[in-house]
N, C-alpha and C positions, 0 to 999 in steps of 0.2 A: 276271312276278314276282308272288309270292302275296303279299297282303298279313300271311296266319299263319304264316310261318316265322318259326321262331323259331332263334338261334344261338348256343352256347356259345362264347367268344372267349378264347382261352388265348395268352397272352405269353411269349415266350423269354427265360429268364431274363438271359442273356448280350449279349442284342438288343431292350430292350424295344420295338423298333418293328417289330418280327417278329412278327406273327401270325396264330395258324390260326384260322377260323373253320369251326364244326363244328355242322351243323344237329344238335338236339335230337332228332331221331329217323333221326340215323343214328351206327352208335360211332366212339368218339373211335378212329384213327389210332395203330397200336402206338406211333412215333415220338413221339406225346405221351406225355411221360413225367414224374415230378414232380423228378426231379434235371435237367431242361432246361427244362422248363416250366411255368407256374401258369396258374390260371384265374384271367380277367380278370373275364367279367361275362358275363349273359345277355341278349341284346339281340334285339328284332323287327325283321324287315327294314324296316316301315313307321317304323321311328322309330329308323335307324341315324346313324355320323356320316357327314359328306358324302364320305368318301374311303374307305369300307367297299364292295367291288366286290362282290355277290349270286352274279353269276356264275361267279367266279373259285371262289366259297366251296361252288357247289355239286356 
């Protein structure tokens, strides 16, 4: 795991424990869309929460 990813973390709106994380240099996923989903926050992997999988995200 690099310590300079970085990852845009977008929320379902219907689910707020739903969501996508989406490295900063790659595009966001047709399925993110602004009537199901908002953007949550930009986060570093080095300084994510403890239940944010890297893996799963990239």
């Amino acid at each position: 795991m690099r310590s300079d990813e970085v990852y845009n973390v977008f929320l379902r709106r219907n689910q707020p424990l739903l969501r996508c994380a989406v490295r900063v240099d790659h595009p966001v996923p047709v399925f993110i869309n602004a009537q199901t989903w908002e953007f949550a926050q930009t986060i570093r992997v080095d300084a994510v929460p403890a239940d944010f999988a890297p893996r799963a995200a990239r």
